[in-house]
Every structure is written in structure tokens, then in C-alpha cells.
C-alpha positions as a LaTeX table, in Angstrom:
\begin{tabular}{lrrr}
\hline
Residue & $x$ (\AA) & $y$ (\AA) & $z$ (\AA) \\
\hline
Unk1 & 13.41 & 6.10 & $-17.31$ \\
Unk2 & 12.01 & 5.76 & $-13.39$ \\
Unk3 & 8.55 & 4.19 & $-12.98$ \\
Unk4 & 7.30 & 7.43 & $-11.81$ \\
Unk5 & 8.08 & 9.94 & $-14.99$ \\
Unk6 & 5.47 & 10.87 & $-16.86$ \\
Unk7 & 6.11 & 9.88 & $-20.58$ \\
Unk8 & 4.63 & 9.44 & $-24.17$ \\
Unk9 & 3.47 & 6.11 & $-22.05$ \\
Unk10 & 0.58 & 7.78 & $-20.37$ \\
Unk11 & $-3.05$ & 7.22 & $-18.79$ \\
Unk12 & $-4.72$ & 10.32 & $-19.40$ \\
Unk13 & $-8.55$ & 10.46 & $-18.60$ \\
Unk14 & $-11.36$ & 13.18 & $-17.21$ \\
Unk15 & $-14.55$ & 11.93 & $-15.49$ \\
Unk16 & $-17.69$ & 14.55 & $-14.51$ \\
Unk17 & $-20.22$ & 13.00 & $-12.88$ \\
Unk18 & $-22.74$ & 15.73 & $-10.65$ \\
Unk19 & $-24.50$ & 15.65 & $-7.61$ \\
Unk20 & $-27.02$ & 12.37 & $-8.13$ \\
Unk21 & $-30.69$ & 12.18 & $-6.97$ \\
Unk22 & $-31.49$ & 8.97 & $-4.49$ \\
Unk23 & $-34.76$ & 9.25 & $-3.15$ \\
Unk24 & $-36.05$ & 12.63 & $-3.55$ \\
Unk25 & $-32.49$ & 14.18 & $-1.85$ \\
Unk26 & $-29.41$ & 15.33 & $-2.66$ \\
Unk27 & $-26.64$ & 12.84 & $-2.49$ \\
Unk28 & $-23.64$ & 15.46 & $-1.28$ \\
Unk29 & $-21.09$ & 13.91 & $-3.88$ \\
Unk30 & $-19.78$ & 14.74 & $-7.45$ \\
Unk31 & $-16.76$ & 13.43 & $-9.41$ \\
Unk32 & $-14.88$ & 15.94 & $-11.11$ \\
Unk33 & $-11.30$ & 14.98 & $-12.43$ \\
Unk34 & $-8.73$ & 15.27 & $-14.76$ \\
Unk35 & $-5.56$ & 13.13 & $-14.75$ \\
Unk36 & $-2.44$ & 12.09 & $-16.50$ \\
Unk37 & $-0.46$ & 9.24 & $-14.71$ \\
Unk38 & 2.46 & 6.81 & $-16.14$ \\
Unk39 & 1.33 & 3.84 & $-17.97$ \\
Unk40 & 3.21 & 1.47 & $-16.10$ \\
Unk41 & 4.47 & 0.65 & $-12.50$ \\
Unk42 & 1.75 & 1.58 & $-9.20$ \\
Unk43 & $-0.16$ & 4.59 & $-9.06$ \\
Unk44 & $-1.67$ & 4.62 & $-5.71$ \\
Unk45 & $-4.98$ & 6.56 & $-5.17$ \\
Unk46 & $-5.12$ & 7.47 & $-1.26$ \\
Unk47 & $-7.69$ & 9.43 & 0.40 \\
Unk48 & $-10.14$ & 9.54 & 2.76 \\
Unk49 & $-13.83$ & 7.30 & 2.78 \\
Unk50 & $-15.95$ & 9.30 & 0.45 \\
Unk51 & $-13.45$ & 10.94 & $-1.72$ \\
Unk52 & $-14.15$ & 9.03 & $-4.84$ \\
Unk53 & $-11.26$ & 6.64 & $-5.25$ \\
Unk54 & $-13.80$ & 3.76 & $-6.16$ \\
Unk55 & $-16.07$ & 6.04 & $-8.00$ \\
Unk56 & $-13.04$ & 6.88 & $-10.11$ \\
Unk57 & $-11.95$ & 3.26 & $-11.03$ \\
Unk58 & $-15.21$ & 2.20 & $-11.66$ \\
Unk59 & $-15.37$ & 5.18 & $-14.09$ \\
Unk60 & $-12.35$ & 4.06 & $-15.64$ \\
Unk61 & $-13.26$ & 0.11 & $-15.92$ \\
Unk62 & $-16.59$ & 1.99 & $-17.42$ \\
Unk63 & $-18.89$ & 0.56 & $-15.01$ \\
Unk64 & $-20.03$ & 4.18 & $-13.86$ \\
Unk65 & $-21.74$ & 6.36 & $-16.32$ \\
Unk66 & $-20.48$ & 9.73 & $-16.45$ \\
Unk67 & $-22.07$ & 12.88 & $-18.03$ \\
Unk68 & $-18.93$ & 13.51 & $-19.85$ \\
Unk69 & $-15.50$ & 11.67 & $-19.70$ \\
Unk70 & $-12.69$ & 10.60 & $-21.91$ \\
Unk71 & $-9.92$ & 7.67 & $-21.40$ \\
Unk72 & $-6.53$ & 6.95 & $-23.42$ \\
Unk73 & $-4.48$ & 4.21 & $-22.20$ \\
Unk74 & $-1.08$ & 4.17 & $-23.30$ \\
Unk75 & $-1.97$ & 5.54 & $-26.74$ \\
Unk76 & $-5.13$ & 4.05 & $-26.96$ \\
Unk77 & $-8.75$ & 5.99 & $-26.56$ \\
Unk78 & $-10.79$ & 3.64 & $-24.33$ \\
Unk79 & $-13.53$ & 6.50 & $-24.48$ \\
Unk80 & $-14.21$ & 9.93 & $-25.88$ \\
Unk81 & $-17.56$ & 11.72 & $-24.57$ \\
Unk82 & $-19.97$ & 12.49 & $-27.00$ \\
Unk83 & $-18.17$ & 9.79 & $-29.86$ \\
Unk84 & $-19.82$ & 6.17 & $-28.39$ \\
Unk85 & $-18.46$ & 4.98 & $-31.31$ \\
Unk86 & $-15.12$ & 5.37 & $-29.90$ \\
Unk87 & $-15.88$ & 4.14 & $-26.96$ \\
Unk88 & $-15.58$ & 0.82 & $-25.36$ \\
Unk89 & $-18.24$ & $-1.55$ & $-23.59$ \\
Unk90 & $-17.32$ & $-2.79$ & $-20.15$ \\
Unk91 & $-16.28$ & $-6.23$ & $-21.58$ \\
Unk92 & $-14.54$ & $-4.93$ & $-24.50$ \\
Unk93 & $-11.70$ & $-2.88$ & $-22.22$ \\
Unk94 & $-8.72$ & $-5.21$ & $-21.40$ \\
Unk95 & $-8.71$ & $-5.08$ & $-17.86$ \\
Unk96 & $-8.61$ & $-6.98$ & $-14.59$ \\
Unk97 & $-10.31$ & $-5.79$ & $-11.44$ \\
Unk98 & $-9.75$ & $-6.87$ & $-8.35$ \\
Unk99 & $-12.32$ & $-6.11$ & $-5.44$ \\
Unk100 & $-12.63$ & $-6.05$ & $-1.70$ \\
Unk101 & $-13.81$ & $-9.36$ & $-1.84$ \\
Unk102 & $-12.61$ & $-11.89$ & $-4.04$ \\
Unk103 & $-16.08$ & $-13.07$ & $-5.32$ \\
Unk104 & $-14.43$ & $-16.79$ & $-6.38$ \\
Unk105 & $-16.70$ & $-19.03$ & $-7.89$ \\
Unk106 & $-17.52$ & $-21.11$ & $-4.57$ \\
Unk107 & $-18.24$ & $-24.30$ & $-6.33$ \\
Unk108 & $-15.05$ & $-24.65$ & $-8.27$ \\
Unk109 & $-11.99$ & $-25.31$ & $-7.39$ \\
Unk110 & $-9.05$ & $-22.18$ & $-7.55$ \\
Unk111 & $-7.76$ & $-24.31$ & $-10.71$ \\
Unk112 & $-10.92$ & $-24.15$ & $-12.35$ \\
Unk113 & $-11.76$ & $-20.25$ & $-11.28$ \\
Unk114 & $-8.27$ & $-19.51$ & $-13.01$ \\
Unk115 & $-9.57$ & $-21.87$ & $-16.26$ \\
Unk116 & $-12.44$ & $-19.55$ & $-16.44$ \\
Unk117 & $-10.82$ & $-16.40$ & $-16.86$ \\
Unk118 & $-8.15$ & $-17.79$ & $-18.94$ \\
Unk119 & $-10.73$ & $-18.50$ & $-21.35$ \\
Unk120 & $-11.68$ & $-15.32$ & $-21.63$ \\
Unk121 & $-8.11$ & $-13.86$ & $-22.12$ \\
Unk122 & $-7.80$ & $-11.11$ & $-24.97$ \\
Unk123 & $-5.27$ & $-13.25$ & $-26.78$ \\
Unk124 & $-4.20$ & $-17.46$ & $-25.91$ \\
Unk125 & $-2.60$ & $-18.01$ & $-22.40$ \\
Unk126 & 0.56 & $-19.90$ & $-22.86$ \\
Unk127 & 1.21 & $-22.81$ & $-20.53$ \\
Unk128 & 4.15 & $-21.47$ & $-19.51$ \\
Unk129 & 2.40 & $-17.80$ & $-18.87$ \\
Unk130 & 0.40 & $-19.84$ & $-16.70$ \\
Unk131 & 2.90 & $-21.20$ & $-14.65$ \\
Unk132 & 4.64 & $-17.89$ & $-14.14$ \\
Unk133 & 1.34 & $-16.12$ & $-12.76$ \\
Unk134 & 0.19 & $-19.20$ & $-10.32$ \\
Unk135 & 4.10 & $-18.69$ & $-8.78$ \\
Unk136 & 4.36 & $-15.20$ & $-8.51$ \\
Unk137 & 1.15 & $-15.46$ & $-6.17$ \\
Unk138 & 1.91 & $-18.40$ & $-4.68$ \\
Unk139 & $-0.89$ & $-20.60$ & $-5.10$ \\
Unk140 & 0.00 & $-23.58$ & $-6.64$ \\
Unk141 & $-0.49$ & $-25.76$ & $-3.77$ \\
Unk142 & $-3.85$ & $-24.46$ & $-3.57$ \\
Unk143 & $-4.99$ & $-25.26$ & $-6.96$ \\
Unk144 & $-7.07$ & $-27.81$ & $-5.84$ \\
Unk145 & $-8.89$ & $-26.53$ & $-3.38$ \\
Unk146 & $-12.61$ & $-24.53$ & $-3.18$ \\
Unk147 & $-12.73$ & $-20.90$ & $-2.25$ \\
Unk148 & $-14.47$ & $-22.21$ & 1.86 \\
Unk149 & $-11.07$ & $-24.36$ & 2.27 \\
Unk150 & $-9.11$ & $-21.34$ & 1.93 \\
Unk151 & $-7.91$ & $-18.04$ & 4.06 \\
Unk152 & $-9.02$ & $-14.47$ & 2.96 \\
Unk153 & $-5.94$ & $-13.52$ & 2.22 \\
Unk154 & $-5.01$ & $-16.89$ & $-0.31$ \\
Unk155 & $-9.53$ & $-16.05$ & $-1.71$ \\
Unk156 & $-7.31$ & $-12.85$ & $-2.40$ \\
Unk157 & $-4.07$ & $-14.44$ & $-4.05$ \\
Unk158 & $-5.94$ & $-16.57$ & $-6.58$ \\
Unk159 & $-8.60$ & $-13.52$ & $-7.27$ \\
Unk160 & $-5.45$ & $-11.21$ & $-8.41$ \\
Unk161 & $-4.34$ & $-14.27$ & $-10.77$ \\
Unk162 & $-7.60$ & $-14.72$ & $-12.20$ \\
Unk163 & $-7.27$ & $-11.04$ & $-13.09$ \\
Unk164 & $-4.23$ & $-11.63$ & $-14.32$ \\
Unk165 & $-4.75$ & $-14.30$ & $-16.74$ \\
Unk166 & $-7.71$ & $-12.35$ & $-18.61$ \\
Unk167 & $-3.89$ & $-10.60$ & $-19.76$ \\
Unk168 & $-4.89$ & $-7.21$ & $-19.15$ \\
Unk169 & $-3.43$ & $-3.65$ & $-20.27$ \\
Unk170 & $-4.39$ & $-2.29$ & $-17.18$ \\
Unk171 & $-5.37$ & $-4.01$ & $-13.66$ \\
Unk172 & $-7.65$ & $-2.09$ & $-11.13$ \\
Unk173 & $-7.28$ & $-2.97$ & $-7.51$ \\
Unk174 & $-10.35$ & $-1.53$ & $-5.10$ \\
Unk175 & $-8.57$ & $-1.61$ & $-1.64$ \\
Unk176 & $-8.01$ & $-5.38$ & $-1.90$ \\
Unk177 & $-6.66$ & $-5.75$ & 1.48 \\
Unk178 & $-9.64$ & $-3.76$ & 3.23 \\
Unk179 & $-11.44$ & $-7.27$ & 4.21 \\
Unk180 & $-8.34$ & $-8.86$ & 5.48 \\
Unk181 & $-7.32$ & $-8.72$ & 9.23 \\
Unk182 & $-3.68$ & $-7.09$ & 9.66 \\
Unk183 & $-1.80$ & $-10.73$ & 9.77 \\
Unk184 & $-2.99$ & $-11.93$ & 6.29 \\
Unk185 & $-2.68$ & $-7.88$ & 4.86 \\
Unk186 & 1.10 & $-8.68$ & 6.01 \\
Unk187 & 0.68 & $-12.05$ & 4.68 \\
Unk188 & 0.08 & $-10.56$ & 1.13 \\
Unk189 & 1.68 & $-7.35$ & 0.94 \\
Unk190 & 4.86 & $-9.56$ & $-0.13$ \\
Unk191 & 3.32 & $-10.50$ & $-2.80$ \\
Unk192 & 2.00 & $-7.81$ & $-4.17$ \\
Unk193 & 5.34 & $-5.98$ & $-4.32$ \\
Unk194 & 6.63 & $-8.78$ & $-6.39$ \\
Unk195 & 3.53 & $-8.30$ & $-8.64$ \\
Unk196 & 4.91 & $-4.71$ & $-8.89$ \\
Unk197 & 8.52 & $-5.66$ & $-9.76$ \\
Unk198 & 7.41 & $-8.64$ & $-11.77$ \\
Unk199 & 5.02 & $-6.93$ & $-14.40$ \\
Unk200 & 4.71 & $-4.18$ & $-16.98$ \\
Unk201 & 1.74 & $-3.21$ & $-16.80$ \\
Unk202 & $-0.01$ & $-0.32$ & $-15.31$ \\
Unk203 & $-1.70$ & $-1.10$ & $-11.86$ \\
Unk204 & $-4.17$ & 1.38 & $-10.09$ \\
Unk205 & $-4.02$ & 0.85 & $-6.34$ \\
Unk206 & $-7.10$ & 1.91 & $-4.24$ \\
Unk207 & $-6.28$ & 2.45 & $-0.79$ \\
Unk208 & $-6.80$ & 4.71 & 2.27 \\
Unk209 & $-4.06$ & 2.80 & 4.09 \\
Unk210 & $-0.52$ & 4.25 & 4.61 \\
Unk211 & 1.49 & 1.42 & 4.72 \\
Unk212 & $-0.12$ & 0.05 & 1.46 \\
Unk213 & 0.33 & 2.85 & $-0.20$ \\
Unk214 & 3.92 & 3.65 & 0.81 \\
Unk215 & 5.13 & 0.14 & $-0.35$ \\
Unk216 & 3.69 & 0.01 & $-3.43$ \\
Unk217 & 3.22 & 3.21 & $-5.18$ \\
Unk218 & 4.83 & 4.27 & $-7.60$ \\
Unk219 & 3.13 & 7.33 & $-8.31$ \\
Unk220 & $-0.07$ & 8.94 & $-6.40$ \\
Unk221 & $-3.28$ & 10.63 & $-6.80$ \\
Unk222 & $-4.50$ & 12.72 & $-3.61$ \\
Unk223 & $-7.99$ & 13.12 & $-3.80$ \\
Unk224 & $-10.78$ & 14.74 & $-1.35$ \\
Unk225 & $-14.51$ & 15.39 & $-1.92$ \\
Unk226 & $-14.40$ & 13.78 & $-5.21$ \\
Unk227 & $-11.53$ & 15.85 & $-6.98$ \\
Unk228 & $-7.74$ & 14.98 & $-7.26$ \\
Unk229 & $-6.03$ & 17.42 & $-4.85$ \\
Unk230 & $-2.48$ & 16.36 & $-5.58$ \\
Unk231 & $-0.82$ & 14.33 & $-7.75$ \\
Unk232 & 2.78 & 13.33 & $-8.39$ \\
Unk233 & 6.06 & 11.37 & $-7.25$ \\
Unk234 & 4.78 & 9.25 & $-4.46$ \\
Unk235 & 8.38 & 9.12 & $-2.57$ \\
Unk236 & 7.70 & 13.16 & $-2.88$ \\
Unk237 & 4.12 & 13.55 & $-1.70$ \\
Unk238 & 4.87 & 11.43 & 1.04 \\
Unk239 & 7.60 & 13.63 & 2.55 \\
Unk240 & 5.60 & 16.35 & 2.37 \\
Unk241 & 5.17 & 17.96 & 6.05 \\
Unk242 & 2.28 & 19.63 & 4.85 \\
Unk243 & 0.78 & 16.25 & 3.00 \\
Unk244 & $-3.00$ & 17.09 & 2.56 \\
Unk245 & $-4.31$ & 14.38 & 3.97 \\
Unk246 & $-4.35$ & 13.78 & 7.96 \\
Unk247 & $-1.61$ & 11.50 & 8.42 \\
Unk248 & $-1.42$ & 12.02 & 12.60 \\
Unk249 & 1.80 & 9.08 & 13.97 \\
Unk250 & 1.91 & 7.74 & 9.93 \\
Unk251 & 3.32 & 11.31 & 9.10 \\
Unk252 & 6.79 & 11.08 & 7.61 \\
Unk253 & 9.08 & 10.28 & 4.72 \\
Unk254 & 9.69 & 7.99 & 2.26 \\
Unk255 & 13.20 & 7.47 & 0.56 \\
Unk256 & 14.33 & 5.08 & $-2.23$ \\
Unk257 & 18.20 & 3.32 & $-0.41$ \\
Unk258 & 20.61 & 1.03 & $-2.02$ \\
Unk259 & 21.64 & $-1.82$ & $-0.02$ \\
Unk260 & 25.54 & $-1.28$ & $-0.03$ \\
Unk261 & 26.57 & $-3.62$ & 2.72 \\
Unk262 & 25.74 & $-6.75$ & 5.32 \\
Unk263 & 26.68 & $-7.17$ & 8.63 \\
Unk264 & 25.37 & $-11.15$ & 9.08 \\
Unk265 & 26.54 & $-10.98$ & 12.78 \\
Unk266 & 23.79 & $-8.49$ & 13.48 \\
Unk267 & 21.24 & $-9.49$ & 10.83 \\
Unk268 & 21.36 & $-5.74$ & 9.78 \\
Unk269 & 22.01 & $-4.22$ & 6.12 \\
Unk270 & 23.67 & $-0.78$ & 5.77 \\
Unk271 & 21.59 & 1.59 & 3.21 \\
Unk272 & 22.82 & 4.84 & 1.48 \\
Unk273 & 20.00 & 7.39 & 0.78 \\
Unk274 & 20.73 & 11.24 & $-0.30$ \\
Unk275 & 23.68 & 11.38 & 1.43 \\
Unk276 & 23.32 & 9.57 & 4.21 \\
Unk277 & 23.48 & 5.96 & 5.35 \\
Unk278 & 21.63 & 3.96 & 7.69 \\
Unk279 & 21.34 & 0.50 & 9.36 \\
Unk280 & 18.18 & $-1.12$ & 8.58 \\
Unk281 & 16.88 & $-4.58$ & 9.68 \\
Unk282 & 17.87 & $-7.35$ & 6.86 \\
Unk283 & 15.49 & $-8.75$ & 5.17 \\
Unk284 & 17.59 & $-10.65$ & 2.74 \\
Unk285 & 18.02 & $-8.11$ & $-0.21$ \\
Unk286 & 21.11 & $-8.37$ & $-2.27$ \\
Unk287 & 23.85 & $-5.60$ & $-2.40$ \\
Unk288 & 22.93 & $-3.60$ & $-5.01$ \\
Unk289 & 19.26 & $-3.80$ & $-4.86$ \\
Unk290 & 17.04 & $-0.86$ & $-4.36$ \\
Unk291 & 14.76 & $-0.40$ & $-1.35$ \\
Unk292 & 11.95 & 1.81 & $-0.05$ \\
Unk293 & 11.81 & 2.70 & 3.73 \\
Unk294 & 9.74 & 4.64 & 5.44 \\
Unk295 & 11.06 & 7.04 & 8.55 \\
Unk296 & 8.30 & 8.44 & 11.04 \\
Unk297 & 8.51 & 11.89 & 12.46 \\
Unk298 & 7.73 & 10.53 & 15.57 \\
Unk299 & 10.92 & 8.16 & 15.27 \\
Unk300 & 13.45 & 11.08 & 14.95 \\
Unk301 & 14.71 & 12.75 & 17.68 \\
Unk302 & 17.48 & 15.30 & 17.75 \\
Unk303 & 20.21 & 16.40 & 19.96 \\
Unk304 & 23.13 & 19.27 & 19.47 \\
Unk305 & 25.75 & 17.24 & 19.80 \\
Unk306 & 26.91 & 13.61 & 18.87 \\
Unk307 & 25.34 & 11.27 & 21.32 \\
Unk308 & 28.13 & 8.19 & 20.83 \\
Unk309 & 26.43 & 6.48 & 24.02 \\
Unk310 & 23.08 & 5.81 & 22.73 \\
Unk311 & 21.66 & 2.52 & 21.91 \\
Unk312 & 20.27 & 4.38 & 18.55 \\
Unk313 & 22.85 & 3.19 & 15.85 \\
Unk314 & 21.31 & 5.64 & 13.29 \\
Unk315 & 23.16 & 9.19 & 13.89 \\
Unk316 & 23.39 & 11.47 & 11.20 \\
Unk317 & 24.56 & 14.99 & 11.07 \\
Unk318 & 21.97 & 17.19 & 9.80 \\
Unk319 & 20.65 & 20.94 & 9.61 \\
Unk320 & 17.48 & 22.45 & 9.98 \\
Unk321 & 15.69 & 23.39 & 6.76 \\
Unk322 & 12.51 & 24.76 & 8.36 \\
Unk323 & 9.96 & 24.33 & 11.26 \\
Unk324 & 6.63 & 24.34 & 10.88 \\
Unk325 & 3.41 & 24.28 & 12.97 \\
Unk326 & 2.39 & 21.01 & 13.78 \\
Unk327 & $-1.72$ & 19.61 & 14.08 \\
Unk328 & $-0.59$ & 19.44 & 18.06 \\
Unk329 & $-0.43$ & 23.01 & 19.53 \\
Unk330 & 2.32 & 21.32 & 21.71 \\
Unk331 & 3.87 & 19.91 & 18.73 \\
Unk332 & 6.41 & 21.22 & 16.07 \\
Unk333 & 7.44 & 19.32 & 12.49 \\
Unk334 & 11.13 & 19.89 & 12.02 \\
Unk335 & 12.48 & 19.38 & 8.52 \\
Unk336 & 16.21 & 18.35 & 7.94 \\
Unk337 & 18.66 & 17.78 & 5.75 \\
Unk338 & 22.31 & 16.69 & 5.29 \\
Unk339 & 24.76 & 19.03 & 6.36 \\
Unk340 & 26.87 & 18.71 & 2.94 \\
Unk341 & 24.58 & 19.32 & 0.55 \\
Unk342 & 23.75 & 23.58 & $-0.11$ \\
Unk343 & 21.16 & 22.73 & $-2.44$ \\
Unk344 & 18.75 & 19.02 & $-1.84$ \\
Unk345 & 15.39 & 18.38 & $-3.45$ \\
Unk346 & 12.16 & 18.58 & $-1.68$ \\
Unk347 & 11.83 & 14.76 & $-0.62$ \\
Unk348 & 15.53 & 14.53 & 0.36 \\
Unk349 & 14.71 & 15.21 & 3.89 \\
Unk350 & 13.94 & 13.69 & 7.27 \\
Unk351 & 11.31 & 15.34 & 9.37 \\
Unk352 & 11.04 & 15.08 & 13.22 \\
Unk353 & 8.20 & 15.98 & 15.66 \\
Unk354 & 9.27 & 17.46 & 18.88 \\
Unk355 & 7.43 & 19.42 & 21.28 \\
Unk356 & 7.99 & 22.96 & 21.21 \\
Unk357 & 9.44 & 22.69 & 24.66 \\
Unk358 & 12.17 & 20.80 & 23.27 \\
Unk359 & 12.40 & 23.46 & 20.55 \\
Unk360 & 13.13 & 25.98 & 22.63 \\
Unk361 & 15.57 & 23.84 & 24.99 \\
Unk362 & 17.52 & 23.40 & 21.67 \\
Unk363 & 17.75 & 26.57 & 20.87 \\
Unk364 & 16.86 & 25.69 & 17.08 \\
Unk365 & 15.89 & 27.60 & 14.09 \\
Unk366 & 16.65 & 27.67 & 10.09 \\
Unk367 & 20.19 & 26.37 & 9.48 \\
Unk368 & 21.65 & 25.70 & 13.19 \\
Unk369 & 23.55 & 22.25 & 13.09 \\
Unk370 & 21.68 & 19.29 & 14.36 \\
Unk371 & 22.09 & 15.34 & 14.74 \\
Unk372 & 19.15 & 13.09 & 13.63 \\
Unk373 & 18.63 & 9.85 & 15.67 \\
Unk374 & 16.40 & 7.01 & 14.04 \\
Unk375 & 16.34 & 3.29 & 15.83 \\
Unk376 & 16.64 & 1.10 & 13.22 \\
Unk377 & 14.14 & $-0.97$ & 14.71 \\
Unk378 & 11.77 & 2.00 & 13.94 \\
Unk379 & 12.38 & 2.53 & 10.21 \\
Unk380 & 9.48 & 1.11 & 8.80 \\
Unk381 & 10.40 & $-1.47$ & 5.63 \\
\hline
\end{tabular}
């Protein structure tokens, strides 16, 4: 079964929580969802400041009291409004959370912040469970050190294993890249994909970043003005040209590719995706291996003919599905698709953003023949 079908193996939860009083006004927010997301792999909730992705978690992890809400996790109820008795305390949910910050113990060492939470773990941490968690994040030459000594983004590293070792059914993650600066997000974004391939269990992703998002999620909740707008396959809502969210230059697709070949004179690997294959930059995956890429409208551009002089390696023959109004009056989203296929599924498709000049110098509308150019420089990995 994929990551992202929904299954027996379920979260399933609904939160109400009104419009609050602070200081004789109206605060101009309420929380008002209902949800059922997979119980394992990433499901990524994106939206903008204020829409009530931390709200949410902290609803879930039961730190927010709601006028009504109910929470099953994978089979279990975690809470039932109106039945405390079926209900459970903060500390009695097994859970990590990971914040913003990493809010280490600054007067022990990383070794002895992990000892603390693996004290507390729901059932005995194995030595060798140990082991396995301090490698996956990469940390074990910092086991010595104090939280000062280190870099955000290793604070960050041994903060996800501490939440780790507690041996949770479900980790929370509030944006926990939001402090870092853009070299240590890139810096840990590695490792938090292996933490997604690595684990089974289910892992809610905070984020109003794109690129965080798009390379972890499995799965995604849209939500705006404290209700879930969308939710579904993130590889789907992600291709969507009319994605709720304001996406501006980060508007685009995202497609799952196979690695199927290696050219190690050019440091490039060849990918097949829905019909089509492309040359991406290598980044040492085997043959074989699945991988997610990201293609920008702003990265396509599109020509009648076969352009074999180009510098673009990336030429695919194509046809125009639709064309849409774009946010730009001078702009147009074009949405393509393979030329072979008569029927394709929503996300199987590459859209480009071209001005409506070149629209009309193109001559194109629904079904006329196209060819897609992508740099492979610009495919986002």
C-alpha cells in the first residue's frame, strides 16, 4: 500500500475551539476541523501564519483545550469529548514534539538530554535502539557536548532524537526549521528525509515553507482561517494550478521518478516519470530507487517544434490540456501532458507560465502539439 492511502491505519480527529476573549476583545480566530489522515509516513500541514497549523497540533498533543474534540490514533481513542474518562492527560499520550526551538537542557550535555527522555520512554530503550536513533541524526560526535557548543541546526538534530527515544506512536513537528538560517535548513533537510524513510511511525509536519513541505510530505492538510481547506495526496495538491494557497515563483508540480540510469561522465541520472524521462542532477541514488522532484512553472518553456540546438537537455513532447488565468494579468498557467497517453491523472502533468504574448505567438489552445523544455539544472530535488 503507498504511504499516502488512507487505510484501516488512520488518524482521525475533530477539534472546535471558538472565537476566545483576551482582554475585553475579540481575538478574530476559531479552530474548526475535522480530519482523517494515514497513520504512517508525513502528513504535511501548510498554510499561511494564522491559519491554525500550531493550534491544531497542540490540540492534538492535548495541550489546547477545546470545547469539543475527539482523537483516534491508529485504532486507538486518545480523546472523546464529553467521556474524560476516555481521554488522555498530556503526559499520558505517546508522543514526541518537536518545537521551533529545541529547548535542550543547557546544562547537560546532548548525551545526557537524550538519557533524560529515554527514561521516560513508554516501554525500555534497547542499547541497540539507541544506537540506531543517535545515527540516523547524526549526532554521535556531538554527544558530549552542551547545547552553547553547538549550531542551531545540530540544538535541532539532538532535539528530534530526544523525541524520538520517549518511542512515540506519533511525533509532532511545529515548523522545526523556522529558527534556522537557509544553510543549516539545507543542512538538516537530509536528515529528516531519512527520518521519513527510516521510521514507521506517523509524523505531522508543520510548515508554511514549500520546499519543506514538498520533500517530505507524504500526505497534506491545506488549511486557512483556522479550517482545513484541502486535504489529500500531497504529489496531487501540489500540481494543482489552482493550489489554494498563494504559491507566486514556488507554483508547480511534484512527481514521484525512478532512477533508471547514470551517466558518471556528466554526473547526471536519467528519471522516468508518467511517461516521460528526464535528466536530473545525481545525487548518488541507486537505479531503482524512487525520487521526488519538483518542476517550476516558471522553469518550463515551450516551443512548436523540436528545438535540437538548445542547451536545455530536457525536451519532451507534450499537448496542451488546458490554460488557465494566471495571478499576473500578463501571465497564463499552461497545463500539459504527454502526447501518448488519451487519458492521465490529474497530477501527471507539467505546468508552464508564459505570458499571454507568447500565447498568442504560439498559436496555442486545448490539444495543439507542444514541446516542454526544463533545464535540468532547474528541477528542483
Amino acid at each position: 500500500m503507498a504511504r499516502n492511502e488512507l487505510s484501516s491505519n488512520t488518524i482521525t480527529g475533530n477539534f472546535y475551539l471558538p472565537l476566545r476573549q483576551q482582554d475585553g476583545g475579540t481575538e478574530n480566530f476559531a479552530l474548526d476541523v475535522d480530519f482523517k489522515i494515514p497513520g504512517s509516513g508525513v502528513t504535511g500541514i501548510f498554510g499561511p501564519s494564522g491559519s491554525g497549523k500550531t493550534t491544531l497540533l497542540r490540540c492534538i498533543a492535548g495541550l489546547q483545550p477545546c470545547v469539543t474534540g475527539s482523537l483516534t490514533v491508529n485504532g486507538t481513542p486518545w480523546q472523546q469529548s464529553g467521556n474524560p474518562n476516555r481521554s488522555l492527560a498530556v503526559h499520558e499520550r505517546p508522543l514526541g514534539f518537536v518545537f521551533q526551538q529545541p529547548s535542550l537542557f543547557p546544562h547537560l550535555s546532548a548525551k545526557d538530554n537524550l538519557a533524560f527522555a529515554r527514561k521516560r520512554a513508554s516501554t525500555e530503550v534497547s542499547n541497540e535502539e539507541y544506537d540506531e536513533i543517535v545515527a540516523l541524526m547524526g549526532i554521535t560526535a556531538l554527544l558530549g557536548q552542551r547545547p552553547d557548543t553547538l549550531s542551531g541546526g545540530e540544538q535541532q538534530r539532538v532535539a528530534i532524537a530526544r523525541a524520538l527515544l520517549v518511542k512515540p506512536r506519533l511525533l509532532l513537528m511545529d515548523e522545526p526549521l523556522a529558527a534556522l538560517d537557509q544553510a543549516r535548513k539545507r543542512e538538516i533537510l537530509p536528515y529528516l528525509e531519512k527520518l521519513h524513510r527510516s521510521l514507521d511511525i506517523p509524523i505531522l509536519y508543520v510548515s508554511h515553507s514549500v520546499e519543506e513541505i514538498a520533500r517530505l510530505a507524504d500526505h497534506l492538510l491545506l488549511m486557512r482561517d483556522g479550517r482545513i481547506e484541502q486535504a489529500g495526496s500531497a504529489t496531487e495538491l501540489m500540481s494543482s494550478a489552482d493550489f489554494p494557497v498563494h504559491l507566486g515563483d514556488d507554483l508547480g508540480v511534484l512527481l514521484e521518478a525512478e532512477v533508471i540510469d547514470r551517466d558518471t561522465r556528466w554526473n547526471l541520472l536519467r528519471a522516468r516519470v508518467a511517461g516521460a524521462e528526464l535528466w536530473v542532477r545525481d545525487s548518488g541514488e541507486s537505479l531503482g530507487e524512487r525520487i521526488r522532484i519538483r518542476i517550476l512553472a516558471r522553469d518550463v518553456s515551450l516551443t512548436r517544434t523540436e528545438d535540437q540546438q538548445s542547451s536545455i537537455l530536457n525536451r519532451l513532447p507534450m499537448r496542451v490540456r488546458d490554460i488557465t488565468p494566471d495571478a499576473d494579468p500578463a501571465m497564463v498557467l499552461v497545463r500539459i501532458v504527454p502526447q501518448r497517453f488519451d487519458t492521465i491523472a490529474s497530477y501527471t502533468h507539467i505546468i508552464a507560465r508564459v505570458t499571454r504574448r507568447s500565447l498568442h505567438q504560439l498559436a496555442l489552445e486545448e490539444n495543439s502539439p507542444v514541446w516542454a523544455q526544463v533545464k535540468s539544472v532547474a528541477i528542483v530535488r
